[in-house]
PyMOL Python script that loads the backbone (N, CA, C, O; Angstrom):
from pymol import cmd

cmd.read_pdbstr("""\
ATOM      1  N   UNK A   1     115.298  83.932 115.618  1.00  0.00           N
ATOM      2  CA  UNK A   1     114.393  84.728 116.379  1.00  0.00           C
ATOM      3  C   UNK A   1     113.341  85.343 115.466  1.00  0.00           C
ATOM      4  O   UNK A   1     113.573  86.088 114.514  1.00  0.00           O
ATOM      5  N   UNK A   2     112.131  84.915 115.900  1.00  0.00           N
ATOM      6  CA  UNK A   2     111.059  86.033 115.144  1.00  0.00           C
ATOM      7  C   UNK A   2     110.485  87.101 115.743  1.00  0.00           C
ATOM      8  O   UNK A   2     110.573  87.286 116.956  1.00  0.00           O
ATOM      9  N   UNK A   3     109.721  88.048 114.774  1.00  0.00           N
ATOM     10  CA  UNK A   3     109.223  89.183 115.307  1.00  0.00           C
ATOM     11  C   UNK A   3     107.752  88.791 115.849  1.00  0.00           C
ATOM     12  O   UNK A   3     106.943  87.896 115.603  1.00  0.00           O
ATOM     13  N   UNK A   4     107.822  90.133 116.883  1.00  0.00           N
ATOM     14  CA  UNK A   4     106.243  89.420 117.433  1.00  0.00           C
ATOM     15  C   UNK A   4     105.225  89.522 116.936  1.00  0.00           C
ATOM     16  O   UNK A   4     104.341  89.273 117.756  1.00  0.00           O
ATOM     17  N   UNK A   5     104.630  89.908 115.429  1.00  0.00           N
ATOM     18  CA  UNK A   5     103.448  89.500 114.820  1.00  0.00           C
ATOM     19  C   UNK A   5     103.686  88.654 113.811  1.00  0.00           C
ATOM     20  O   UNK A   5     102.896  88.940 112.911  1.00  0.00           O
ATOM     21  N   UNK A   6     104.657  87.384 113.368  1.00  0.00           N
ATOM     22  CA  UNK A   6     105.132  87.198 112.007  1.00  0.00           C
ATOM     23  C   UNK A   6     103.951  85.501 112.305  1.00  0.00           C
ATOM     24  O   UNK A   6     103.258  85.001 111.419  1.00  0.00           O
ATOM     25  N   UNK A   7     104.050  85.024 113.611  1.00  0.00           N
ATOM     26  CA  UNK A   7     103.066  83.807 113.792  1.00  0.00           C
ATOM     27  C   UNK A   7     101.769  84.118 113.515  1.00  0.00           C
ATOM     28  O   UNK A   7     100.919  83.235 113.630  1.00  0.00           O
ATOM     29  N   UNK A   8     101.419  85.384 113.120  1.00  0.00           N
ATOM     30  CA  UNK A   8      99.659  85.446 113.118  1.00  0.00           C
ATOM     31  C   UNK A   8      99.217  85.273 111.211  1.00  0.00           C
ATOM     32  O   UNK A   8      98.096  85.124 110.723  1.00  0.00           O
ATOM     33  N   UNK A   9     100.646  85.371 110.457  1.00  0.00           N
ATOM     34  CA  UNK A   9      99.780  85.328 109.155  1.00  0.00           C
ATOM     35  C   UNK A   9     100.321  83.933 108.643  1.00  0.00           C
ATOM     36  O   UNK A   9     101.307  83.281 108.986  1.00  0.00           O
ATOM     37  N   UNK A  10      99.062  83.636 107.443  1.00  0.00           N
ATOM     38  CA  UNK A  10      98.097  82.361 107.275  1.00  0.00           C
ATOM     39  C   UNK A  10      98.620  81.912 105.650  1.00  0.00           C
ATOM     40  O   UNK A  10      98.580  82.789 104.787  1.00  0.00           O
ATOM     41  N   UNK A  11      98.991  80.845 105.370  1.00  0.00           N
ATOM     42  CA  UNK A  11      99.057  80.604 104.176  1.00  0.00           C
ATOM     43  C   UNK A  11      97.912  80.412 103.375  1.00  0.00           C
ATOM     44  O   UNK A  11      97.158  79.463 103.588  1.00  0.00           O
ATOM     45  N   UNK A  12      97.618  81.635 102.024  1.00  0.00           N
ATOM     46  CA  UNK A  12      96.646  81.373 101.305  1.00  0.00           C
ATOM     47  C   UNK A  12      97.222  80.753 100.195  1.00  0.00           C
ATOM     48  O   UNK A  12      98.449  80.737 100.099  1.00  0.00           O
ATOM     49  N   UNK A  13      96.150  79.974  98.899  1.00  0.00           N
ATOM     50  CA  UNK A  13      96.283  79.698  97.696  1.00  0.00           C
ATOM     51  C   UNK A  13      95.615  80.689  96.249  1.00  0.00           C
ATOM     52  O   UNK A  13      94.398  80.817  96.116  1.00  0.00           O
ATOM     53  N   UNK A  14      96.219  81.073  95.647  1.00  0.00           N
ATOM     54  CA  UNK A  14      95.112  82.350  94.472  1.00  0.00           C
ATOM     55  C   UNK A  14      95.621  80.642  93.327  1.00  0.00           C
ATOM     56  O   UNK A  14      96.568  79.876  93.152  1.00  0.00           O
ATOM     57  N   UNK A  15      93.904  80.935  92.754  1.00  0.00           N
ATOM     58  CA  UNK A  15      93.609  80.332  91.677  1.00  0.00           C
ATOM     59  C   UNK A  15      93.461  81.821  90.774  1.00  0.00           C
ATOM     60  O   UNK A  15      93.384  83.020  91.043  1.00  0.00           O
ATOM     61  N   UNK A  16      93.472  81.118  89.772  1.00  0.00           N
ATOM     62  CA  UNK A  16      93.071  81.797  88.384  1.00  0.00           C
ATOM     63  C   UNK A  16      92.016  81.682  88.007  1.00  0.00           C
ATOM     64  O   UNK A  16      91.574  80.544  87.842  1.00  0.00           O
ATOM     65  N   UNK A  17      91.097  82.995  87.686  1.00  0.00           N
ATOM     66  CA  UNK A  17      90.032  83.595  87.445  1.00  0.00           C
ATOM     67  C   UNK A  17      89.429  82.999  86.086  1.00  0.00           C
ATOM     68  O   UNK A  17      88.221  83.092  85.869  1.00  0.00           O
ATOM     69  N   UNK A  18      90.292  82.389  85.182  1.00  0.00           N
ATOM     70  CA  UNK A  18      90.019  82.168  83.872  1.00  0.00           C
ATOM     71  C   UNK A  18      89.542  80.716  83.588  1.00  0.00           C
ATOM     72  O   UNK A  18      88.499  80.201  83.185  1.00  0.00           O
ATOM     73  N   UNK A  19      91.044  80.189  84.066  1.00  0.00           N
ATOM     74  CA  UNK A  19      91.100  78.776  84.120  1.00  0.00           C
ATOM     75  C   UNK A  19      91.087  77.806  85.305  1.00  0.00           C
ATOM     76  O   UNK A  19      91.562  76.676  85.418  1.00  0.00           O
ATOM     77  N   UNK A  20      90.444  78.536  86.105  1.00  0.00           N
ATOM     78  CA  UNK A  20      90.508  77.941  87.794  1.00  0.00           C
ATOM     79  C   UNK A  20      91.764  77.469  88.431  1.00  0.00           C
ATOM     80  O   UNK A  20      91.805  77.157  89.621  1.00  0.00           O
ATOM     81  N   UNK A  21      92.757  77.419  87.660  1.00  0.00           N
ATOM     82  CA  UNK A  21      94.048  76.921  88.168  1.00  0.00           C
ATOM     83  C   UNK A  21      94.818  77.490  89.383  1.00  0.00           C
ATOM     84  O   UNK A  21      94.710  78.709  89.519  1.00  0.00           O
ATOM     85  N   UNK A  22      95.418  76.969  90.105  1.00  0.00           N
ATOM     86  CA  UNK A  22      95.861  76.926  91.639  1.00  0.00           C
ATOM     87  C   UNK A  22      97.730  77.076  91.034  1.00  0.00           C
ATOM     88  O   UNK A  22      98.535  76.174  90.802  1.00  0.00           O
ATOM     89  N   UNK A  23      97.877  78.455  90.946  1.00  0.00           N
ATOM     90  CA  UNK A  23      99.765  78.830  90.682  1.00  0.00           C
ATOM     91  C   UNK A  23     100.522  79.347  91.725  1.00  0.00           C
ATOM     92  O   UNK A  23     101.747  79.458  91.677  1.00  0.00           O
ATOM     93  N   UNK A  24      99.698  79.725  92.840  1.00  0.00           N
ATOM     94  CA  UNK A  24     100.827  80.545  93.448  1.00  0.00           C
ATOM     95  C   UNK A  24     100.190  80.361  94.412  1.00  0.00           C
ATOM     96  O   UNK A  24      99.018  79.990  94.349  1.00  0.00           O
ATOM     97  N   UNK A  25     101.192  80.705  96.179  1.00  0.00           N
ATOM     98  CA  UNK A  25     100.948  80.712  97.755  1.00  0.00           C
ATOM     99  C   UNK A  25     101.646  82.018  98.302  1.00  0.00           C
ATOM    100  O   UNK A  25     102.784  82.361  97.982  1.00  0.00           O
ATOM    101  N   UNK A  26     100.957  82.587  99.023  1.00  0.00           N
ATOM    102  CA  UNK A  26     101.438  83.812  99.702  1.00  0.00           C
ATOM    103  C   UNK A  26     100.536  83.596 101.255  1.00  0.00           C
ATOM    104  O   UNK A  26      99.882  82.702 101.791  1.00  0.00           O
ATOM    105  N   UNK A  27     100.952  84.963 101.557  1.00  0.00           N
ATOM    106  CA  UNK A  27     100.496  84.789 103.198  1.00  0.00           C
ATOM    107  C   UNK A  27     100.113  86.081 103.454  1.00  0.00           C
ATOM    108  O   UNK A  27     100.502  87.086 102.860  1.00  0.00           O
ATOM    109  N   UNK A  28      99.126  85.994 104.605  1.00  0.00           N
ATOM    110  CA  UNK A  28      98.630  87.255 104.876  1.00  0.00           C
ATOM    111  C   UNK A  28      98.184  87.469 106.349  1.00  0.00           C
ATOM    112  O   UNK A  28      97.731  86.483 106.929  1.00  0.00           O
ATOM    113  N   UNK A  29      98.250  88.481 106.922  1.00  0.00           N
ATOM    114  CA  UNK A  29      97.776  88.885 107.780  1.00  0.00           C
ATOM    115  C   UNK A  29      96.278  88.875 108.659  1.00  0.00           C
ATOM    116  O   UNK A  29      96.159  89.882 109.357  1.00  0.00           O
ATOM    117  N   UNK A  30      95.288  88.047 108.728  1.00  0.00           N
ATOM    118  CA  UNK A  30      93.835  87.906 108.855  1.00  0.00           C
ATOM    119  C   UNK A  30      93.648  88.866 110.014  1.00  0.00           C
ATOM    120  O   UNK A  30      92.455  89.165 110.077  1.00  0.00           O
ATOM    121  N   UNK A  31      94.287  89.401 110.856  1.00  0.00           N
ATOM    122  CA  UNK A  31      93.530  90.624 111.944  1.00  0.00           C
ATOM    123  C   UNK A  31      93.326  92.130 111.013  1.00  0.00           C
ATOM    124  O   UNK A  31      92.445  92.983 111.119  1.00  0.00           O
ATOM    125  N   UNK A  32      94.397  92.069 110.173  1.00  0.00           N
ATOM    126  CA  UNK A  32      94.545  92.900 109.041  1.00  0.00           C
ATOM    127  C   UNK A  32      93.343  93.521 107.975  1.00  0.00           C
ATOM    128  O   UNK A  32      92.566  94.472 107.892  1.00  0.00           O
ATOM    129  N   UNK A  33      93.876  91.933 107.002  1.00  0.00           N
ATOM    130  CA  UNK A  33      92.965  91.586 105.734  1.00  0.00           C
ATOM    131  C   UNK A  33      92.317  91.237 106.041  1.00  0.00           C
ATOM    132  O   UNK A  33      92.670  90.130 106.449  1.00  0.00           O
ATOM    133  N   UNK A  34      91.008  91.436 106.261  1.00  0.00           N
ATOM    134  CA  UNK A  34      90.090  90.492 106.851  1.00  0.00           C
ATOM    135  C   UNK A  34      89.099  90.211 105.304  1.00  0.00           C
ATOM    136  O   UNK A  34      87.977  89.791 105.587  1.00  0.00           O
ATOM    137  N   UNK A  35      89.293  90.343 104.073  1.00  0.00           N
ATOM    138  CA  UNK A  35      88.569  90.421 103.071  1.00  0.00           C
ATOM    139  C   UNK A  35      89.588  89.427 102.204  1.00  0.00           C
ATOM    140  O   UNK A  35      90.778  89.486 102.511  1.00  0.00           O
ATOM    141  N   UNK A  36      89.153  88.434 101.041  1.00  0.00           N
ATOM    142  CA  UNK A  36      89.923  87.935 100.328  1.00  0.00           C
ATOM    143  C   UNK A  36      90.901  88.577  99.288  1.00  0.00           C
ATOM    144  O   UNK A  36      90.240  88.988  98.334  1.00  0.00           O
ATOM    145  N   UNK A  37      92.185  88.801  99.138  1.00  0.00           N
ATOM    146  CA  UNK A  37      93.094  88.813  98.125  1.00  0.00           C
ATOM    147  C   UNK A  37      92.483  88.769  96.897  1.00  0.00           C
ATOM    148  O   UNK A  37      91.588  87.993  96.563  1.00  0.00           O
ATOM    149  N   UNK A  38      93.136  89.860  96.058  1.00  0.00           N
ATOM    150  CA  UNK A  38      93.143  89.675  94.733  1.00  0.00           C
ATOM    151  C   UNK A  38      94.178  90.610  93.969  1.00  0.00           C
ATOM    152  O   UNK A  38      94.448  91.811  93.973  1.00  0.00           O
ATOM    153  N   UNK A  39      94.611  89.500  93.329  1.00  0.00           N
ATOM    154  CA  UNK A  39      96.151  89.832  92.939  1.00  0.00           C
ATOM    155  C   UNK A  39      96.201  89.883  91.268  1.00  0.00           C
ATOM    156  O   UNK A  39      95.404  89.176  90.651  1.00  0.00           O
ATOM    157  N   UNK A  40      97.099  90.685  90.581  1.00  0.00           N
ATOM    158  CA  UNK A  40      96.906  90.517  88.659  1.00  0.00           C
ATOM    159  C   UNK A  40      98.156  89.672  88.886  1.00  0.00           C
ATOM    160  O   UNK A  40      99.049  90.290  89.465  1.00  0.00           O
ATOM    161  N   UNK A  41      98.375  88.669  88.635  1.00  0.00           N
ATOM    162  CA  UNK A  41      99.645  87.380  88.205  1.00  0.00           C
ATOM    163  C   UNK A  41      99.725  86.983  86.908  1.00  0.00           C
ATOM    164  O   UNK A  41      98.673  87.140  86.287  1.00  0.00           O
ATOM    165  N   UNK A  42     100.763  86.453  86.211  1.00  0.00           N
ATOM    166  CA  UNK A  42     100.922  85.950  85.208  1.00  0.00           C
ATOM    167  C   UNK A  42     100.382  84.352  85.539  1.00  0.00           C
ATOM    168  O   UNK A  42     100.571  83.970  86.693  1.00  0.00           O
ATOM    169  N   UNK A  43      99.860  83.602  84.787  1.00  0.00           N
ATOM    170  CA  UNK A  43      99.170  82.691  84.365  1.00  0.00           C
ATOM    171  C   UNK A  43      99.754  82.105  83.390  1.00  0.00           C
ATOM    172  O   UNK A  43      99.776  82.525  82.233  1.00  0.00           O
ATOM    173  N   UNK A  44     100.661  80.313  84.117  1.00  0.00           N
ATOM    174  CA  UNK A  44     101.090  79.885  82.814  1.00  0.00           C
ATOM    175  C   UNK A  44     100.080  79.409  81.722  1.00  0.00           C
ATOM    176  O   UNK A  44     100.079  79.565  80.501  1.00  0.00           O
ATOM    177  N   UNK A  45      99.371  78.887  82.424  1.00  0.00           N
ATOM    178  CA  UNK A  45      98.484  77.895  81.653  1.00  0.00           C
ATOM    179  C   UNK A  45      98.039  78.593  81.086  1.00  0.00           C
ATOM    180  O   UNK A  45      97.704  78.090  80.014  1.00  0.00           O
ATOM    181  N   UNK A  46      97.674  80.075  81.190  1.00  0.00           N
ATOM    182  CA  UNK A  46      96.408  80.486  80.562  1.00  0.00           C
ATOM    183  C   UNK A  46      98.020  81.468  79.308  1.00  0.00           C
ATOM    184  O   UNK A  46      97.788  81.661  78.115  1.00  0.00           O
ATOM    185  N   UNK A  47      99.052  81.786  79.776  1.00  0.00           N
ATOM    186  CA  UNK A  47      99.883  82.302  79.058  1.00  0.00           C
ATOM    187  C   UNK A  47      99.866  83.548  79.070  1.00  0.00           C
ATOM    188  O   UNK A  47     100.527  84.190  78.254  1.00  0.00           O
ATOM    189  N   UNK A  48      98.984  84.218  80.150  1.00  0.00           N
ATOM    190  CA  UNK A  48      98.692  85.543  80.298  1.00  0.00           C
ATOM    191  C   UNK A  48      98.641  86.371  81.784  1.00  0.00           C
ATOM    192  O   UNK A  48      99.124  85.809  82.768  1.00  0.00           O
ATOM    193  N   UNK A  49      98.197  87.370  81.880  1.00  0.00           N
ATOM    194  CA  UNK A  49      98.048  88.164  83.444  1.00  0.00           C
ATOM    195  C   UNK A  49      96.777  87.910  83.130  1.00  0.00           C
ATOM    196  O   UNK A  49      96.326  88.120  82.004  1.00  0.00           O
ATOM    197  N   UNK A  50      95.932  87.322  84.338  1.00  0.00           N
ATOM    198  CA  UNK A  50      95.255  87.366  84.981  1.00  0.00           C
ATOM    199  C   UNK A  50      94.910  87.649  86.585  1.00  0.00           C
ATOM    200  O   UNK A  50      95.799  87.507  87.424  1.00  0.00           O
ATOM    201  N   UNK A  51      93.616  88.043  86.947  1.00  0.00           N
ATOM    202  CA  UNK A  51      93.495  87.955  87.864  1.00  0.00           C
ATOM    203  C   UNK A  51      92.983  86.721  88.578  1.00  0.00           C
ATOM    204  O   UNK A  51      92.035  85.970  88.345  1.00  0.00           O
ATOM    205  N   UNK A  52      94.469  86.768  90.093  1.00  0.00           N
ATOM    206  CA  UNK A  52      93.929  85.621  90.733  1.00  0.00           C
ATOM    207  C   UNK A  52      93.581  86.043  92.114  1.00  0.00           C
ATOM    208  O   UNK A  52      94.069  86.981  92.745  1.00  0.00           O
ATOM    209  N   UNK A  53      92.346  84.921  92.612  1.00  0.00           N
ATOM    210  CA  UNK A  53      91.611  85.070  93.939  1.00  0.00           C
ATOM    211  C   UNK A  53      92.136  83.958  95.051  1.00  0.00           C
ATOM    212  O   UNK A  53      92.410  82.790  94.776  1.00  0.00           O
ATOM    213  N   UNK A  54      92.216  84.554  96.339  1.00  0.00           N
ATOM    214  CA  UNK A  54      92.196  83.731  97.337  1.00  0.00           C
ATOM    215  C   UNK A  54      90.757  82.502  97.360  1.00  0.00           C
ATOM    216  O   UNK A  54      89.556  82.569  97.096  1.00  0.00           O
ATOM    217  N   UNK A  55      91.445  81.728  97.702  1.00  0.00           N
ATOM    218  CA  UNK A  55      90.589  80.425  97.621  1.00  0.00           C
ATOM    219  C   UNK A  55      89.981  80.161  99.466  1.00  0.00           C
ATOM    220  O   UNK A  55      90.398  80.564 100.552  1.00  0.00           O
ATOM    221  N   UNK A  56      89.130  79.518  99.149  1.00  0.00           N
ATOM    222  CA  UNK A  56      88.883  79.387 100.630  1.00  0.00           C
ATOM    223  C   UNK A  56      89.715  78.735 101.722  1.00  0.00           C
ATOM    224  O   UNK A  56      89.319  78.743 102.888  1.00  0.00           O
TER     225      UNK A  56
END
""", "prot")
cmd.dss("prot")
cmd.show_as("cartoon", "prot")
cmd.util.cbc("prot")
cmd.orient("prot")
């Protein structure tokens, strides 16, 4: 059984700010968030925290 707002959020992708790389998927709310994500993540490739952005 789900709750009654859990069908309205959207799978995004955050790339990395540095190295453009695509590490991680989360989900969000769009009646909500209506602005893109931005998250500080660790970054393998880059071996560091960076910040990553929702992609289109």
């Amino acid at each position: 059984m789900t709750k009654k707002g859990d069908n309205m959020r959207v799978k995004v992708i955050l790339v990395c700010e540095e190295c453009l790389s695509r590490n991680y998927t989360t989900t969000k709310n769009p009646t909500k968030a209506t602005e893109r994500i931005e998250l500080k993540k660790f970054c393998p490739t880059c071996n560091k925290y960076t910040i990553h952005k929702e992609t289109k």
